[in-house]
C-alpha positions in Angstrom: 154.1 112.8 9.1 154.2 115.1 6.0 154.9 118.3 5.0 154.8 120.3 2.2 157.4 123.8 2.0 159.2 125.8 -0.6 163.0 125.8 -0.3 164.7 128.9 -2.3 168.5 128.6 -3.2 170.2 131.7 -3.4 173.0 131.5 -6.4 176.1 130.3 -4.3 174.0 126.9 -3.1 172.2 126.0 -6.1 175.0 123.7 -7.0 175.3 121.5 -3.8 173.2 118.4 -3.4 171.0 119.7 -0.3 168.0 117.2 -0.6 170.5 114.4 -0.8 172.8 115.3 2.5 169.3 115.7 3.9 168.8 112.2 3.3 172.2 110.9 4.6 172.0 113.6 7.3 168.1 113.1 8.8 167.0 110.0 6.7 164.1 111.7 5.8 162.2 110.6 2.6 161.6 113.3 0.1 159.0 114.3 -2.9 159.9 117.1 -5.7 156.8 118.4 -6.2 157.6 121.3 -8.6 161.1 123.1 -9.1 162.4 125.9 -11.0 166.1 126.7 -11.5 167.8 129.4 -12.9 171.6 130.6 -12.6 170.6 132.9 -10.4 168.2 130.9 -7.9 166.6 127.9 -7.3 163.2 126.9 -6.0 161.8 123.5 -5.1 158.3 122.8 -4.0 159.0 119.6 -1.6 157.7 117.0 0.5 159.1 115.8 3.4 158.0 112.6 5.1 159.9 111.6 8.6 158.9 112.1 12.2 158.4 115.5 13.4 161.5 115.7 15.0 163.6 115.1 11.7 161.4 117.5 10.1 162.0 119.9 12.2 166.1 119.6 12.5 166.2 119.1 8.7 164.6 122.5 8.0 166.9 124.4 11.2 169.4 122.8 8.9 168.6 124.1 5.6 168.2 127.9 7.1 171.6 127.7 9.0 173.1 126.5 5.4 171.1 129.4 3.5 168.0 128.2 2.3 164.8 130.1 2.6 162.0 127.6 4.0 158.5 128.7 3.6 155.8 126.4 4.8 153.1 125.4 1.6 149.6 125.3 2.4 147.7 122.3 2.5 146.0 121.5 -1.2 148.2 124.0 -3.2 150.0 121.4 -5.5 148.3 118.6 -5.7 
């Protein structure tokens, strides 16, 4: 399965290695589509590729840490 969302960094996370502890954490395999970081915030367009079920505990995981997840429609950046 895979799925497309926006993750938005607020300042105090922008440093830590997220995508990477999702990797170790959920083994899921990952895509940058698109990013855009500032010192004040950080947003990544990102695909996801794992079993629903990884998917799905990755992204309670990256909301519990303090990341904004927003689902990308289908077809926006390809």
């Amino acid at each position: 399965m895979t799925e497309r969302y926006y993750l938005s960094y607020p300042r105090d996370l922008i440093k830590q290695p997220l995508l990477y502890q999702l990797v170790k954490k959920f083994d899921l395999v990952f895509n940058i589509r698109g990013a855009s970081v500032s010192e004040e915030m950080g947003l990544v367009a990102v695909e996801f590729e794992g079993s629903s079920e990884q998917i799905d505990r990755a992204l309670s995981w990256l909301r519990q840490t303090g990341v904004i997840v927003e689902p990308i429609e289908k077809n926006v950046i390809e």
